[in-house]
C-alpha positions as CSV (number, residue, x, y, z in Angstrom):
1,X,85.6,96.1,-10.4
2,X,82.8,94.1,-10.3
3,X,79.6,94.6,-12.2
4,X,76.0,93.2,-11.4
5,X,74.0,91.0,-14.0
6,X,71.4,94.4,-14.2
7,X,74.6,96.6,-15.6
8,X,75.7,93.5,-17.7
9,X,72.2,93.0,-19.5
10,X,72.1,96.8,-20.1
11,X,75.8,96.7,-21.5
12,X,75.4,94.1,-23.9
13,X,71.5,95.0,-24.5
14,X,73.5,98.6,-25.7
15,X,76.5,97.0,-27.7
16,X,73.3,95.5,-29.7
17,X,71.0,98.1,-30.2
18,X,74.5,100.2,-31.9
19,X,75.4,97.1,-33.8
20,X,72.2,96.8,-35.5
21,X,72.0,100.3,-36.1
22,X,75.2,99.9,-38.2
23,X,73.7,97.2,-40.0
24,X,70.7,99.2,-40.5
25,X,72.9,101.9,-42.0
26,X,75.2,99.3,-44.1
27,X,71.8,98.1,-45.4
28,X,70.3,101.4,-46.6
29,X,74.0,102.6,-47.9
30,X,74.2,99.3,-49.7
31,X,70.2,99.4,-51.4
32,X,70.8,103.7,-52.3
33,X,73.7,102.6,-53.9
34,X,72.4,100.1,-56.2
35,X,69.0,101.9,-56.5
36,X,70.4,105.4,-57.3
37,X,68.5,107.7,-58.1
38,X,67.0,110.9,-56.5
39,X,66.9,109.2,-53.3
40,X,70.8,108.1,-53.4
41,X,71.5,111.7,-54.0
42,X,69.2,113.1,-50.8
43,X,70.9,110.8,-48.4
44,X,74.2,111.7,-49.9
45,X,73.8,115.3,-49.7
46,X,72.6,115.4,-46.1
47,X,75.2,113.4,-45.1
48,X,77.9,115.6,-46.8
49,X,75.9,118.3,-44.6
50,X,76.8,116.6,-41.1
51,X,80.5,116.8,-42.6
C-alpha cells in the first residue's frame, strides 16, 4: 500500500502530538511527585477515579 506525502505529514505530525503529550504527562508526574503536597494528592485521586 502506498501512502501520499499529505497522509505521511499527518501520520508522523500525530505520532508527535502523542509523544509530547507523554512527555507532558512524565513531566507533571515527575514535579507532583517531588512537590507533594495537596496538589500530588488531587491528581492522584482523579486518576485512581479513571481506574
Amino acid at each position: 500500500m502506498r501512502y501520499t506525502t499529505r497522509q505521511l505529514a499527518l501520520y508522523f505530525r500525530e505520532a508527535m502530538r502523542a509523544e509530547n503529550e507523554q512527555q507532558a504527562r512524565a513531566i507533571l508526574a515527575a514535579n507532583l511527585g517531588f512537590s507533594g503536597g495537596k496538589a500530588a494528592k488531587q491528581a492522584l485521586g482523579e486518576l485512581n477515579e479513571l481506574n
